[in-house]
C-alpha positions in Angstrom: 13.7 111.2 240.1 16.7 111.7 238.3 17.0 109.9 235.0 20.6 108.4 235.2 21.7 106.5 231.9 24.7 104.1 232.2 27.5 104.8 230.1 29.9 102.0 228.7 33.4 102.1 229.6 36.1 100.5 227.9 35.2 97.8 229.0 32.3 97.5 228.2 33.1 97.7 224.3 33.2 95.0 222.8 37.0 93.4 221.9 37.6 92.2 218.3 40.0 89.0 217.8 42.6 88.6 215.8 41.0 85.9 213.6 37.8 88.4 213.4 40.8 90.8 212.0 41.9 87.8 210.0 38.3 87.4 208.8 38.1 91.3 207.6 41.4 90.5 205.5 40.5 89.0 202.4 42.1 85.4 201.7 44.4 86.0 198.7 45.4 89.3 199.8 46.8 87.3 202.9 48.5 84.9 200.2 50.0 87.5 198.4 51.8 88.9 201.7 53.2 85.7 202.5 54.7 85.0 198.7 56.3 88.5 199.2 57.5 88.3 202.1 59.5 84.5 201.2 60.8 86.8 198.4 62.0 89.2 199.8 63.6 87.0 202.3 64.9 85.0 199.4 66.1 88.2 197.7 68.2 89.3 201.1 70.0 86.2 201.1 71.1 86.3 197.7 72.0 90.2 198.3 73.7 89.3 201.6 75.6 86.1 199.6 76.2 88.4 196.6 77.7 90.9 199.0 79.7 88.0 200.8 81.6 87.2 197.2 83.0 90.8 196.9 85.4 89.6 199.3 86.2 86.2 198.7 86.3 84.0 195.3 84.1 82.5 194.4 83.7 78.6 195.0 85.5 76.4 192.0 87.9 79.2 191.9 91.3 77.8 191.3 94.8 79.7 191.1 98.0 78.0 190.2 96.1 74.9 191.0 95.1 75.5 194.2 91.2 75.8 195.3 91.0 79.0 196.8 87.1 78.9 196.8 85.9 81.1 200.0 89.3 82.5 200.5 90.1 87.1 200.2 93.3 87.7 198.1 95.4 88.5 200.9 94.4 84.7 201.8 95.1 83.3 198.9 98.5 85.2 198.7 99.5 83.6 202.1 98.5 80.4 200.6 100.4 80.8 197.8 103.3 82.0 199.1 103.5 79.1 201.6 103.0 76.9 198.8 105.8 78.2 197.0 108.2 77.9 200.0 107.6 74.3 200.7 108.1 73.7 196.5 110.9 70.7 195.5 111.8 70.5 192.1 113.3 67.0 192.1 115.9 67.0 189.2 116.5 63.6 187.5 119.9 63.1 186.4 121.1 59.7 184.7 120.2 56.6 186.4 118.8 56.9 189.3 120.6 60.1 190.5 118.6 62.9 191.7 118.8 66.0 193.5 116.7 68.9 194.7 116.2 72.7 194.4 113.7 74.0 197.2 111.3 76.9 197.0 112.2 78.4 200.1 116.3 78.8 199.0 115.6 80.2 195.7 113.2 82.9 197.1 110.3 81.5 195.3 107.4 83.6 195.3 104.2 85.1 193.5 104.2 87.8 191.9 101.5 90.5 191.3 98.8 90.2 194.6 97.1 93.0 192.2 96.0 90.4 190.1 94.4 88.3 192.8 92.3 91.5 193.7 91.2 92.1 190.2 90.3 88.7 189.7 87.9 89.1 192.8 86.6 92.9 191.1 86.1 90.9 188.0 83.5 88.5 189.9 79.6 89.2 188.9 78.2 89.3 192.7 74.7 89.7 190.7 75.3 86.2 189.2 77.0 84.5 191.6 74.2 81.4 191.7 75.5 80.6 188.2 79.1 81.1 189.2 79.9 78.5 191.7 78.9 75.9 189.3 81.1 77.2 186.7 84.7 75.9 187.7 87.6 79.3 186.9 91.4 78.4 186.8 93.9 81.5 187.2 97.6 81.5 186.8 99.3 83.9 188.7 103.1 84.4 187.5 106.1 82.8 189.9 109.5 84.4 190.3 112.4 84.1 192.4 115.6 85.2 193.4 118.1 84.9 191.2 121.3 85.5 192.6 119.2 82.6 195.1 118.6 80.4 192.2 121.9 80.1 190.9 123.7 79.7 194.0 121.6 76.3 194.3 122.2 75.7 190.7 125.6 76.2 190.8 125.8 74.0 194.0 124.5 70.8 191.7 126.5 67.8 191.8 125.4 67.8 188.0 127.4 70.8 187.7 131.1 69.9 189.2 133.2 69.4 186.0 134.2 66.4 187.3 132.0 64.6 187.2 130.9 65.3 183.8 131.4 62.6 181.0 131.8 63.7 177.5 129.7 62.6 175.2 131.4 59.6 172.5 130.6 60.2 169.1 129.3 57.0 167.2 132.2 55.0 165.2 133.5 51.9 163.3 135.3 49.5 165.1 136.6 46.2 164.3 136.2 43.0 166.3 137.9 39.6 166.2 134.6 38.4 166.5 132.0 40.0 164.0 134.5 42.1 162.2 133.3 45.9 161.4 130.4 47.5 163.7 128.9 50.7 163.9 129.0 51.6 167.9 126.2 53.7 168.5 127.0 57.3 170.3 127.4 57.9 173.8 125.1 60.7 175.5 128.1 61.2 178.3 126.2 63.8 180.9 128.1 67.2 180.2 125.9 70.1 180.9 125.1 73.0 178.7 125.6 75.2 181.2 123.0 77.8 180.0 120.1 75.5 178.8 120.6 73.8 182.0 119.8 77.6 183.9 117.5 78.1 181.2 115.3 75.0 182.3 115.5 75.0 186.1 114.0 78.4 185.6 111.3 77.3 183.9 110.8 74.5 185.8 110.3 76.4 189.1 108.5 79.1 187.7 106.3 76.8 186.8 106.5 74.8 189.6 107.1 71.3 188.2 108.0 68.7 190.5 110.3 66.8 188.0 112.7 67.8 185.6 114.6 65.5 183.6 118.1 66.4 182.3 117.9 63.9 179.5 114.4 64.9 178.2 115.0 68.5 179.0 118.0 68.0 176.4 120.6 70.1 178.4 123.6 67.5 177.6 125.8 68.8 175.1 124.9 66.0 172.4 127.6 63.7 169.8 128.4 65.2 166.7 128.3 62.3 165.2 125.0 59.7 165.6 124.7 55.7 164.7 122.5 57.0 161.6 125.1 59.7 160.0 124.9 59.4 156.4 128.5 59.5 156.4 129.1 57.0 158.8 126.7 54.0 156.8 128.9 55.6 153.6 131.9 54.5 155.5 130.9 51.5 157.4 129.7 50.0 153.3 133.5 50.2 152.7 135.0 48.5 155.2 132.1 46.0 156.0 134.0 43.3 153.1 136.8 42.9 154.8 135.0 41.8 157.9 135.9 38.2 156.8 138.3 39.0 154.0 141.9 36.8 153.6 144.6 36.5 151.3 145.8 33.0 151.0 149.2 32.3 150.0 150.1 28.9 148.8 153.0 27.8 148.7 153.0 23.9 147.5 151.1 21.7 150.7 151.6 24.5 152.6 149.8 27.9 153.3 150.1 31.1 154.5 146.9 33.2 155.6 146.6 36.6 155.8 143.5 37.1 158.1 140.4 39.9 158.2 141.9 40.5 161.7 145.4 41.9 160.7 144.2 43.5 157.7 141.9 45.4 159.2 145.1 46.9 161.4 146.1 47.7 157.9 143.4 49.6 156.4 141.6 52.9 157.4 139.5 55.8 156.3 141.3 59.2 155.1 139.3 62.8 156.2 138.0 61.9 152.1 136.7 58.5 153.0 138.8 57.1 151.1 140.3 53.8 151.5 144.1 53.9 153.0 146.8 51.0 153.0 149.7 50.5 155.5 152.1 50.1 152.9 155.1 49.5 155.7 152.9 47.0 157.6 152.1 45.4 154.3 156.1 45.5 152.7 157.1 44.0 156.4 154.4 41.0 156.0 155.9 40.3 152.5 159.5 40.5 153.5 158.6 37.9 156.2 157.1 35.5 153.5 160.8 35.7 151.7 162.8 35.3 154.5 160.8 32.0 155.7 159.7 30.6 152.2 163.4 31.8 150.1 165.9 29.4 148.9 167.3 31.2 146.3 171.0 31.4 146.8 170.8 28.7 149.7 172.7 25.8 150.3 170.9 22.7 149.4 170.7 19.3 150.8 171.6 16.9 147.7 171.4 12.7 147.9 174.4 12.6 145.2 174.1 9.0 143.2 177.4 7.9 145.1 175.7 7.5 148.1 176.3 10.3 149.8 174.9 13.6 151.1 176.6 16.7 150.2 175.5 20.4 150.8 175.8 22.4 147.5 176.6 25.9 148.3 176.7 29.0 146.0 174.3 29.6 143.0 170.5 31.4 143.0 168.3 28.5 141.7 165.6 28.5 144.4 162.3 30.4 145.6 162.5 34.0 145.1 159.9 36.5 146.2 160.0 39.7 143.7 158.8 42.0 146.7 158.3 44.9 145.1 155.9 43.3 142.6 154.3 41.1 145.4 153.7 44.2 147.1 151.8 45.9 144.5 149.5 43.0 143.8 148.9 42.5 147.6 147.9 46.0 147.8 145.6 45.7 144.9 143.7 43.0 146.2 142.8 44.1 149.2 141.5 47.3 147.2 139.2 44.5 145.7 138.0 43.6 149.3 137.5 40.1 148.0 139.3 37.0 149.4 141.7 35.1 147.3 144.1 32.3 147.1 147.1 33.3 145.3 151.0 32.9 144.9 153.2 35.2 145.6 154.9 36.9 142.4 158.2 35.1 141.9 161.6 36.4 140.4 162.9 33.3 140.5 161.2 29.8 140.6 162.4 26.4 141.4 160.4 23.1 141.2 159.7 22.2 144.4 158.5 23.9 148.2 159.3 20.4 150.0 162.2 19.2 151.5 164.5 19.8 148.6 163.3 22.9 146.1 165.0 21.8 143.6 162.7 18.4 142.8 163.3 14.9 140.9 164.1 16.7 137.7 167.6 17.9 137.9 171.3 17.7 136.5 173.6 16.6 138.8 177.6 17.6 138.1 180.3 16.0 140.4 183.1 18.5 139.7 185.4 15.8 141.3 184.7 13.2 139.5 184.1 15.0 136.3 180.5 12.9 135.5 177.3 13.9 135.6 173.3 12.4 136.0 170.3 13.6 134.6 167.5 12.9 136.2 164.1 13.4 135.0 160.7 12.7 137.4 163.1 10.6 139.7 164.3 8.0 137.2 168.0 8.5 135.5 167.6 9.5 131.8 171.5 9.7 131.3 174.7 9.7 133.0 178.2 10.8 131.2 181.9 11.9 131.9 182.6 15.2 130.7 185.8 18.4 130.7 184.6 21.3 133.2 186.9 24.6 133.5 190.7 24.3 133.8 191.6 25.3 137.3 195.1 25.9 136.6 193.8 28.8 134.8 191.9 30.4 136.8 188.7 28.9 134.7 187.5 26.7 137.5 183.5 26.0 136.9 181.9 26.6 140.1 180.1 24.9 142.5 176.8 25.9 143.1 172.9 25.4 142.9 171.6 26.8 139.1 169.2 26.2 136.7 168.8 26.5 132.6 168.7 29.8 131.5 167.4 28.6 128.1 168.0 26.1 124.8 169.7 27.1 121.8 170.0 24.7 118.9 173.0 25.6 116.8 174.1 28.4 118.6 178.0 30.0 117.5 180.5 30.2 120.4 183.0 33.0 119.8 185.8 34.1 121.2 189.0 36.1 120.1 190.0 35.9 116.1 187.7 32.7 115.5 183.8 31.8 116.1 183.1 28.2 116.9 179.2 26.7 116.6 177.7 23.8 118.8 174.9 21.6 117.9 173.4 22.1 121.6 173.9 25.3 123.5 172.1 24.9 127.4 173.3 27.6 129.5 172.6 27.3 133.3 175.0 30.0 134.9 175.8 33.2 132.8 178.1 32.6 130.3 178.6 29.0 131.6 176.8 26.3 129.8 176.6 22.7 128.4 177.0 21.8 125.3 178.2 19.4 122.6 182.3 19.3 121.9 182.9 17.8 118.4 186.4 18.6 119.0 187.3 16.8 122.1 187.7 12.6 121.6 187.9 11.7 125.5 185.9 12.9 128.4 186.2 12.5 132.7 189.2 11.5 134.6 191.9 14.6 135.0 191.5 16.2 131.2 189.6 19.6 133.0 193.3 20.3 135.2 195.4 20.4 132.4 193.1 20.6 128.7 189.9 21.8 130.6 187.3 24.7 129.1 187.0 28.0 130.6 184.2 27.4 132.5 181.7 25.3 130.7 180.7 22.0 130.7 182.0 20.1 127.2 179.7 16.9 126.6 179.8 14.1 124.2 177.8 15.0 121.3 175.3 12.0 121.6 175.1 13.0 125.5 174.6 17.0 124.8 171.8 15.8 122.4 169.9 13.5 125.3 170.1 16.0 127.8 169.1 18.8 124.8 166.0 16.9 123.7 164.7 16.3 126.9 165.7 19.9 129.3 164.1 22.7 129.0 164.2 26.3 131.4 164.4 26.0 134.6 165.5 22.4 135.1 168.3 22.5 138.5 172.1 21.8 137.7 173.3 21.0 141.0 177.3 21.6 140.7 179.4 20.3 143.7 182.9 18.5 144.9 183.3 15.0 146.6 186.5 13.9 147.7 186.9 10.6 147.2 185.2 10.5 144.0 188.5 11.0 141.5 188.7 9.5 138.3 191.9 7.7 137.2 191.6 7.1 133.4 193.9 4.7 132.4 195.0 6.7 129.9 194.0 10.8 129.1 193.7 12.0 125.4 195.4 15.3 124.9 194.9 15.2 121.2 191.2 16.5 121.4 191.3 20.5 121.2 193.5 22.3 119.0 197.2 22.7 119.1 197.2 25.5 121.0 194.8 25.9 123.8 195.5 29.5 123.6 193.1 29.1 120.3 190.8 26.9 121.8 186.7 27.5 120.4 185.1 30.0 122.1 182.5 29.0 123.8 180.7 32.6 124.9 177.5 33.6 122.9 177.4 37.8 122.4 176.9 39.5 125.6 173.7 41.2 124.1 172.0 38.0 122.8 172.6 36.1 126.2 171.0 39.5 127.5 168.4 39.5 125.7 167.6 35.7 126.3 168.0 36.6 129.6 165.3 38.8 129.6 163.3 36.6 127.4 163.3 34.4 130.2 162.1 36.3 132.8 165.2 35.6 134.3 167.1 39.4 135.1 171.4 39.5 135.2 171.3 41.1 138.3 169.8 37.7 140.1 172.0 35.6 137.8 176.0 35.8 139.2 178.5 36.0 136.7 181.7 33.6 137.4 183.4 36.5 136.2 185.3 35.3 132.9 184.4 34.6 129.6 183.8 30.9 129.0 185.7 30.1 126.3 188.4 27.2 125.4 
């Protein structure tokens, strides 16, 4: 019989399993496969990643302040771009004024997409997990259109001419109240046209939301600021008369010149020096004469009969001397200190009340050829006395004088003789009183037919009275009242010499009365002449 093996198929050999395989793998070589292939997982991820960022930024990437993390240039161009369109720069003007220049009318724009590109080149794809946590600011440059920009510039408000203010320089002004200030300067808001271009294109190139015309310093500034040295320099001179006044006193009454028109006197020359209105100044004094001179006035005279006459002619009164007044004025208020002061006189009298001429005074009634003397308002003396011959032309005058000066023992001359007197008191040029040793009788009619040429002729005893108690100065008041006549009852002709044609002379030298006139302050050309020699 046949011997017939069996032979195993397929299926009959035996199948190994996958963990019998697992089980002919040794353990940590299975370990080892696994830890490679997590790296090299890990290590195409961070290839594929590296590879990502050479096409986009990297994250923290910021250009022109704008996180652009993720984004490829041409991206971030569109970005920017946009950006720079819908850009305001909000110009801030005085006040609360404001206005506006947009992106998108000036052509704003960036500049240089070359520069985004090599910003992306320049990224280290090999490093990139070190990268993104290390933050990277660009600045790519902005530009615009001019001939853009300054159309909108020019288009401004801030810009119109008109409605520019020029700027004030700082300056000293006076006030009623306060006196001298400095007023600080005035910005005013006129452009400088070209700084103003200058910083609008700055400001939107660098895209800043605000600028400020004030701070940008694009107003054309004052020459001239509160703290000039120049100006404190100038402001120290004038500041004293701030409350500077010249008092003028004139008896219980006064005169002030106040800080307020003196400073419309004085200014400052291009020198800084001190400057006068000398018109405005001569004006103020000429107002002081006419309202406090009573030099060659008529006065108001109580006589001792009773009655009130006017006395007219004569220059005994108040008399300004201008030009000297004005000289002293103008000195003091070069000394910017206040005073009280009188005015500089040419001619005195005793008095600024109702009557200038006081209580001490000589009072001469022409008419009735008698005269008082009065001294501090009680009578010292009253007398008759021979005044000029009218009939001669010798007439004394009327009028308002006062004593030129005393002379004891002066000579009265005339032609071929000389004549002395005891007591020589000239009030009125030539024309004086004095003692007349020659005469016997005095008052009534005498002066018409035996008078002087001018003079008053006294009783000896009488000349000497009035002599020892007058001095400069006193008023003669000189006048006519009708009514007043003396009628002697009887009139001595036998008191001058025979001929009245050789009566005394009673003149002193032309030169010596000159030069007591001068010694007296008093000058000829404020003194009348009567015109005639007064001799008898």
């Amino acid at each position: 019989m046949p011997d017939i093996r069996q032979t195993n198929t397929a299926q009959d050999i035996p199948k190994t399993t996958e963990q019998e395989k697992q089980k002919k793998i040794p353990a940590g070589f299975r370990l080892y496969l696994m830890f490679g292939a997590v790296i090299g997982a890990l290590l195409l991820v961070y290839f594929l990643v590296g590879l990502h960022y050479r096409n986009v930024f990297f994250p923290s990437t910021i250009v022109n302040g704008i996180n652009v993390s993720g984004l490829t240039p041409p991206q971030v161009q569109d970005l920017l771009n946009a950006e720079a369109a819908a850009y305001i720069l909000t110009i801030k003007e005085d006040g609360e004024k404001s206005e506006q220049i947009f992106g998108s009318e000036i052509g704003l724009y960036v500049r240089n997409e070359s520069t985004l590109q090599d910003i992306l080149q320049n990224q280290n794809i090999l490093t990139w997990p070190f990268q993104i946590f290390q933050p990277k600011e660009y600045s790519l440059e902005i530009s615009h259109d001019e001939e853009k920009f300054l159309s909108a510039a020019n288009a401004l408000s801030c810009m119109d001419k008109k409605n520019w203010i020029p700027p004030q320089d700082a300056y000293i002004t006076y006030e009623k109240e306060g006196g001298y200030k400095i007023v600080p300067e005035l910005p005013g808001s006129e452009l400088l046209t070209d700084d103003f271009f200058e910083a609008a294109r700055t400001a939107v190139d660098h895209m800043e939301d605000i600028l400020s015309l004030r701070e940008a310093g694009v107003y054309r500034s004052p020459n001239i600021l509160a703290d000039n040295a120049d100006l404190a320099e100038q402001f120290a001179l004038l500041q004293p008369y701030s409350d500077m006044s010249v008092t003028y006193l004139f008896g219980d009454q006064t005169e002030v010149l106040e800080s307020d028109t003196i400073a419309e006197w004085i200014s400052l020359n291009k020198s800084g020096k001190l400057t006068i209105d000398e018109e405005a100044a001569t004006e103020f004094i000429k107002e002081l004469a006419k309202k406090y001179n009573t030099a060659y006035m008529s006065k108001t005279l109580e006589t001792s009969y009773g009655e009130t006459v006017t006395v007219k002619g004569g220059f005994y009164g108040w008399h300004i001397d201008k030009a000297a007044e004005l000289e002293e004025l103008l000195n003091v208020i070069r000394d910017g200190k206040s005073v009280s002061k009188e005015p500089v006189y040419l001619l005195r009298a005793a008095s600024h009340g109702e009557t200038d001429y006081g209580d001490t005074y000589v009072e001469i009634n022409l008419t009735a050829q008698h005269l008082f003397y009065y001294k501090d308002g009680e009578l010292l003396i009253e007398s008759d006395f021979v005044s000029g011959n009218p009939a001669k032309g010798n007439a004394t005058p009327a009028g308002a004088y006062a004593i030129t000066y005393t002379e004891r023992n002066a000579t009265l001359k005339g032609q071929n003789y000389r004549t002395p007197v005891s007591y020589w008191m000239p009030f009125n040029a030539n024309i004086g009183m004095h003692d007349s040793t020659w005469r016997s009788s005095f008052g009534g009619r005498i002066y018409q037919t035996n008078g002087s040429h001018g003079c008053i002729n006294l009783p000896p005893a009488v000349a000497k009275t009035i002599f020892e108690n007058i001095e400069k100065g006193v008023p003669v008041l000189c006048y006519h009242l009708e009514g007043t006549e003396q009628k002697p009852a009887s009139e001595d002709h036998s008191d001058t010499d025979p001929s009245d044609d050789n009566a005394p002379d009673e003149s002193v030298d032309d030169n010596t009365f000159a030069a007591d006139v001068s010694s007296n302050d008093v000058s000829s050309n404020d003194i009348p002449a009567d015109g005639q020699a007064s001799q008898e």
